[in-house]
N, C-alpha and C positions, 0 to 999 in steps of 0.2 A: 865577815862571814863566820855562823859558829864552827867552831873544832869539830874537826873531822869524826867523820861517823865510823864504827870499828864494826866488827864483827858481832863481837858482844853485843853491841848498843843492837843491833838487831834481831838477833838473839832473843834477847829482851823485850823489842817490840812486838816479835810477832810474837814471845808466848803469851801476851798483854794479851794479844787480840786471838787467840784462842788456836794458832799455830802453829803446833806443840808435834807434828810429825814431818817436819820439816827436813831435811837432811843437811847435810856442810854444802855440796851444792849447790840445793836450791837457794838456801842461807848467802851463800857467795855472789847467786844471781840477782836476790834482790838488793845485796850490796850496793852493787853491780846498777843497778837501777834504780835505786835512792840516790846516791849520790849524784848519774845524772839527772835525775829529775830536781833535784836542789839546786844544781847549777844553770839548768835552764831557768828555773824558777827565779832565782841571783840577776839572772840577767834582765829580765824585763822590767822594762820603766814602769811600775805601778806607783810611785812615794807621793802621784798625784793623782789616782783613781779616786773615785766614789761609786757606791753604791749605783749612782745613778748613770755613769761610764760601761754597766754593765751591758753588753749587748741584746737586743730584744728581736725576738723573730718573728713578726708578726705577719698575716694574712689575713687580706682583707678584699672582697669581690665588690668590684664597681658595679655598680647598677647605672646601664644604661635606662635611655628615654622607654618608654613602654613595660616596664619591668614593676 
């Protein structure tokens, strides 16, 4: 797994992405929330996915007799 995510490193990400009136709190929460979402993401068996694994939601109306 990479090296742990700091403060900073976030910090940084969100002034990347134009995040710039952020406060130590809210900064703390996405901490807080990056790091689990990385760890859930750690956990799932993907290393045999393909593109085509993806799931599809399709809808589709039978046409009965007379239709």
């Amino acid at each position: 797994m990479p090296s742990e995510i700091t403060l900073d490193d976030i910090r940084r990400m969100a002034a990347d992405i134009g995040l710039t009136r952020l406060n130590d709190e809210h900064l703390k929460e996405l901490l807080r929330a990056t790091r689990v979402a990385r760890e859930r993401s750690a956990a799932l068996p993907t290393a045999d996915l393909t593109p085509a694994d993806e799931p599809a939601h399709v809808y589709s109306v039978e046409r009965g007799p007379g239709r």
